[in-house]
C-alpha positions in Angstrom: -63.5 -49.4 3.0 -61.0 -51.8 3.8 -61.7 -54.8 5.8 -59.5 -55.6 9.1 -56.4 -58.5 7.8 -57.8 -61.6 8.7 -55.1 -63.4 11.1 -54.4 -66.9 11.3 -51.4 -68.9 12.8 -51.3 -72.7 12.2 -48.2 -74.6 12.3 -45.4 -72.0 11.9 -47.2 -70.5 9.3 -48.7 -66.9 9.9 -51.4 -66.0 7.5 -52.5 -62.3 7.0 -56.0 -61.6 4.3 -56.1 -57.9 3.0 -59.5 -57.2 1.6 -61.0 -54.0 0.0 -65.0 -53.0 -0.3 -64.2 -54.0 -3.8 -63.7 -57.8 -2.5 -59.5 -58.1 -4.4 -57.7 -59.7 -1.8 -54.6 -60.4 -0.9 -52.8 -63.6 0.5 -49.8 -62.6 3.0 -48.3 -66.3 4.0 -44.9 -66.3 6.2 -43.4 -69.6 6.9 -40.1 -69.3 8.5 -37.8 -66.5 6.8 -40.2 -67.2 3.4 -42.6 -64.4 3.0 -45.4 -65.2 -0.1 -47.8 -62.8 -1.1 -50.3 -63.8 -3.6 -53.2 -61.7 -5.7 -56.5 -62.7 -6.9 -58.3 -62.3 -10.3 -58.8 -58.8 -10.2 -56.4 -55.5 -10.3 -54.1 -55.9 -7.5 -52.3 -53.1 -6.0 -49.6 -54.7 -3.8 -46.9 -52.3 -1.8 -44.1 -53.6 0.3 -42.1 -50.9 2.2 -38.7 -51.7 4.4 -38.1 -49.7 7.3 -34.7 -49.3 7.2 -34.2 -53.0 9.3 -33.1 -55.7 7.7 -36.0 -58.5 7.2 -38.8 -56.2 8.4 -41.1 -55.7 5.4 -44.4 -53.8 5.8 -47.0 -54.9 3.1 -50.3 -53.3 2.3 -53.0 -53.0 -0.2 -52.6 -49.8 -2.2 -51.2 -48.5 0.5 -54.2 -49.2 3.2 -53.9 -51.1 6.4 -50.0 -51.8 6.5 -48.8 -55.4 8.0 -45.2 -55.7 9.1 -43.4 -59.1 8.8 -40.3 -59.5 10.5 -37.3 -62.1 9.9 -38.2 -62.0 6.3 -35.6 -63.1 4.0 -37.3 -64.3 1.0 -40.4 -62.9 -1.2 -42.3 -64.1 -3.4 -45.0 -62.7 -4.9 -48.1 -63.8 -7.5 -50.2 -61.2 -8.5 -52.9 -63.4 -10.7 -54.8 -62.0 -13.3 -55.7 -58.4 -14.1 -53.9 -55.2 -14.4 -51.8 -55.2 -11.3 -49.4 -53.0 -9.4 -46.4 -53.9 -7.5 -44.4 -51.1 -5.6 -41.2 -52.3 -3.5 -39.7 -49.6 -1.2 -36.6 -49.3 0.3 -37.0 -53.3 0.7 -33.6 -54.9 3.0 -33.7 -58.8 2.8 -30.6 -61.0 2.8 -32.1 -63.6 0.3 -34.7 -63.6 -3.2 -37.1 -61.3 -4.5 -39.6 -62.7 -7.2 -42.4 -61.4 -9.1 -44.4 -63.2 -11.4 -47.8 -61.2 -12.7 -50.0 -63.3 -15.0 -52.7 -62.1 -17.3 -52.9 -58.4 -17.6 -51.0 -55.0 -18.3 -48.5 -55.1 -15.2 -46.1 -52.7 -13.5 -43.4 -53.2 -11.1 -41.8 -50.4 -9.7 -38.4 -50.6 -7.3 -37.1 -48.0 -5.3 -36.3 -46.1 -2.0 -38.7 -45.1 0.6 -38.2 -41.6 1.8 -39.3 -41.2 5.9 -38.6 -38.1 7.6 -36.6 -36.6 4.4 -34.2 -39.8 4.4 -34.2 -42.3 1.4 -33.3 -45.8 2.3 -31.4 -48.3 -0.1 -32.6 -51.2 -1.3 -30.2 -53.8 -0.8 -31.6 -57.4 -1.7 -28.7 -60.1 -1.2 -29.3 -62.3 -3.5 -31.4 -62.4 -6.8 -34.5 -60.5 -8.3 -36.8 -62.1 -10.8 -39.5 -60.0 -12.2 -41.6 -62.2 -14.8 -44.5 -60.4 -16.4 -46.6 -61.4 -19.0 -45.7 -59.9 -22.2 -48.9 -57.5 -23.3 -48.6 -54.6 -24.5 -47.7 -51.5 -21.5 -46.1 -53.5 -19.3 -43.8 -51.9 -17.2 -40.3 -52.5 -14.9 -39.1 -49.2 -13.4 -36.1 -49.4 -11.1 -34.6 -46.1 -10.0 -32.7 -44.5 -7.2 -33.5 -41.5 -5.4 -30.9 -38.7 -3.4 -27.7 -41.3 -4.0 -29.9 -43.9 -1.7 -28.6 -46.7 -3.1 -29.8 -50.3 -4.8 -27.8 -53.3 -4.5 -28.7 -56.6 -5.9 -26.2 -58.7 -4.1 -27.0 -61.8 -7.1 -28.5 -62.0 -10.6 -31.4 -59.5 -12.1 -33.7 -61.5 -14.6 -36.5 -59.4 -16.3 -38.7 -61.1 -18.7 -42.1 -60.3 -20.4 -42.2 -56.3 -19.9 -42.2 -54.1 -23.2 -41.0 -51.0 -21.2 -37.6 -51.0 -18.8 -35.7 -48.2 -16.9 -33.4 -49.2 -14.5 -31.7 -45.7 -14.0 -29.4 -44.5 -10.8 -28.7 -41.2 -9.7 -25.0 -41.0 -10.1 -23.3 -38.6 -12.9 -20.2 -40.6 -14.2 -20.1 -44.4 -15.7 -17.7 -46.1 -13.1 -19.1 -47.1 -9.5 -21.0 -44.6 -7.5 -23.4 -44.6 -4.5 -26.3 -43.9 -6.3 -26.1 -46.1 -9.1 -27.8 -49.3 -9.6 -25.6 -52.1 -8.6 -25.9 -55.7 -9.8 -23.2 -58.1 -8.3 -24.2 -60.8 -10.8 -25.1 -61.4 -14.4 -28.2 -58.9 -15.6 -30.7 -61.0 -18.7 -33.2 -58.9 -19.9 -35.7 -60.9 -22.6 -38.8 -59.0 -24.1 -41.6 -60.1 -26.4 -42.2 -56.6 -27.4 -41.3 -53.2 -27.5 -43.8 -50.4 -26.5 -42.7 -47.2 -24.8 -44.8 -46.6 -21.8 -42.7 -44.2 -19.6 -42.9 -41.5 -22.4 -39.0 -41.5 -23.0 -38.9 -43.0 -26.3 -37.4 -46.0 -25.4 -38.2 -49.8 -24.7 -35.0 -50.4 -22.7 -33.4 -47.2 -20.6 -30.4 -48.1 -18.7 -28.7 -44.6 -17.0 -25.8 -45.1 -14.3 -26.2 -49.0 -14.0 -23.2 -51.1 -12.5 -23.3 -54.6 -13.8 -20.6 -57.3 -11.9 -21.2 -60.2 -14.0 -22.5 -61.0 -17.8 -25.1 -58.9 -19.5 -27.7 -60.2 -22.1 -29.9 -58.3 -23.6 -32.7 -60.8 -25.6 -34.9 -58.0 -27.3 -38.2 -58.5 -29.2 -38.4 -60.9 -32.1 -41.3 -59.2 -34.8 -41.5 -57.9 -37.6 -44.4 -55.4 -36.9 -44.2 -52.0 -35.3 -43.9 -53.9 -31.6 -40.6 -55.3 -32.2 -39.0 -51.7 -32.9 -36.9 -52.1 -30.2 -35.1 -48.6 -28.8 -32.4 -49.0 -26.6 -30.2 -46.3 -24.7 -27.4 -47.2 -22.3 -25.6 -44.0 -20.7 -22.9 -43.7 -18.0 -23.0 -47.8 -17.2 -20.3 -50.0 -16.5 -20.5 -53.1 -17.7 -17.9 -55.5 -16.2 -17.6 -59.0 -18.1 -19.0 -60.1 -21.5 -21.9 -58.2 -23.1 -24.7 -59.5 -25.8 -27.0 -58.3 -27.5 -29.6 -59.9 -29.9 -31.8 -57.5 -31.3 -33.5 -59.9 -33.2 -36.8 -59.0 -35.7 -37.6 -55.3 -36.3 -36.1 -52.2 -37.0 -33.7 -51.9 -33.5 -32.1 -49.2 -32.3 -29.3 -49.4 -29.7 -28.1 -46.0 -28.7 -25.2 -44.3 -26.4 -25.2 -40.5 -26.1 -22.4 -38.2 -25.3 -22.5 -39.8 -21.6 -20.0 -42.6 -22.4 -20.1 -46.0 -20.4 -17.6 -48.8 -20.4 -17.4 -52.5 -21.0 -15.0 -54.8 -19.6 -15.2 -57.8 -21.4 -16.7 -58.7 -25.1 -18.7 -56.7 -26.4 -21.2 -58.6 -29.0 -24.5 -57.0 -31.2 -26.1 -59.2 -33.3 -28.9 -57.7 -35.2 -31.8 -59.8 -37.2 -34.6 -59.0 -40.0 -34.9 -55.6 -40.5 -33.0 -52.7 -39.7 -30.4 -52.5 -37.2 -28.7 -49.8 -36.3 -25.8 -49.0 -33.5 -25.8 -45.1 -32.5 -22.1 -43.8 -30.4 -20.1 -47.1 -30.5 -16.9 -44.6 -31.1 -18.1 -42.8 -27.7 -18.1 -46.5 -25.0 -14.8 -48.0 -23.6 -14.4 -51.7 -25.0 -11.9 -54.0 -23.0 -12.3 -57.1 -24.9 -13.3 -57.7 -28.4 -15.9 -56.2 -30.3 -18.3 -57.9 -32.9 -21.4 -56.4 -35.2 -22.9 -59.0 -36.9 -26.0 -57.8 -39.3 -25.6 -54.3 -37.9 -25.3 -50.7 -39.5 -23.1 -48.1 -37.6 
């Protein structure tokens, strides 16, 4: 049973408690345009869904006993400890998205909301941080559903997560409506690798359109958890990309779905093996370097 959101204005600021029979709660804070949402010590499941308006954003506890916000423009959220959830649906803000889960095996998921058979975009204006923690299982999923649409209008940071798809729904490596679109640079940093999406890989990037730099900071052991796996297929990639694969026996792979790089392209690998799967099938623009790499 959930309890009825606890209401309280003060000051500009409006204040909204979500509580479940269960007693986790849920912080909802809006001051001005800035929208804050913060977890407590147990597992959290927080779900924000747009409506298809920009900076109207409906948040709820697993789902139960939705609150709308309107002239939202900024979110951040803090999920505390424990194994939390975050689902963000068809979300239209002009500013910042952030995420930062503590303690816990964590999952963010990103995608559209489908209402009456219609998928919305997510179009967030400027950048996305999702910080997680780092233990083993934690998960960033970004996809795109019926060409919908997601367009990060800034930079896309994800550290801390040991399993990443960001996949579109286009068929072809240059710009299409269902890709995943990232105006700015994309950095990627992970502590470990663990496969928990079933797919085989740690990193899985499928029809992603990258405007500025890409760097791709992958796990740094020497044990099983820093076997890093890393596909890329029908991406576009339009300045410099890096790669440190670091400790561990790395894969980084391209299929028979070729994608194509503007600017450098740059793989550096570490201890262990390294190996670099369909090079001879991408497009390279500027100049390529392998350093510590077998091909």
């Amino acid at each position: 049973m959930i309890r009825p959101s606890i209401p309280t204005l003060l000051a500009g600021l409006l204040t909204l408690v979500l509580a479940d029979a269960a007693h986790c709660e849920l912080v909802a804070t809006q001051k001005g345009s800035k929208l804050k949402i913060k977890g407590d010590p147990g597992s959290d499941s927080i779900q924000l869904d747009g409506t298809g308006a920009v900076g109207r954003v409906v948040v709820s506890h697993a789902g139960v006993n939705p609150q709308p916000f309107l002239g939202v423009t900024d979110i951040e959220i803090s999920t505390g400890t424990g194994n939390d959830q975050v689902f963000v649906n068809g979300l239209h803000i002009g500013g910042s998205l952030v995420v930062n889960t503590g303690d816990g095996v964590d999952q963010v998921d990103i995608d559209n909301t489908r209402i009456d058979g219609l998928a919305f975009p997510v179009m967030i204006g400027k950048n996305v941080t999702l910080r997680l923690g780092g233990e083993s299982g934690e998960q960033v999923d970004v996809d795109t559903e019926d060409e919908a649409g997601f367009l990060i209008g800034g930079n896309m940071t994800i550290e801390g997560a040991t399993d990443i798809d960001l996949n579109g729904d286009g068929d072809a490596p240059n710009h299409e409506v269902g890709d995943v679109l990232i105006c700015g640079d994309l950095r990627i940093k992970v502590d470990e690798a663990h496969d928990q999406s079933g797919d085989t890989f740690s990193i899985d990037m499928d029809n992603v359109v990258v405007g500025g730099a890409t760097r791709l900071k992958l796990s740094n052991r020497v044990d099983p958890a820093g076997n890093d796996v890393v596909r890329i297929t029908r991406s576009t990639f339009v300045r410099n990309f890096e790669a440190d694969l670091r400790a561990g026996d790395d894969v980084l792979l391209f299929d028979d779905l070729p994608s194509h790089f503007g600017g450098d392209f740059v793989v550096r690998g570490g201890a262990g093996q390294n190996f670099v799967i369909g090079s001879q099938l991408i497009s390279v623009l500027g100049a390529t370097k392998f350093t510590d790499i077998e091909k």
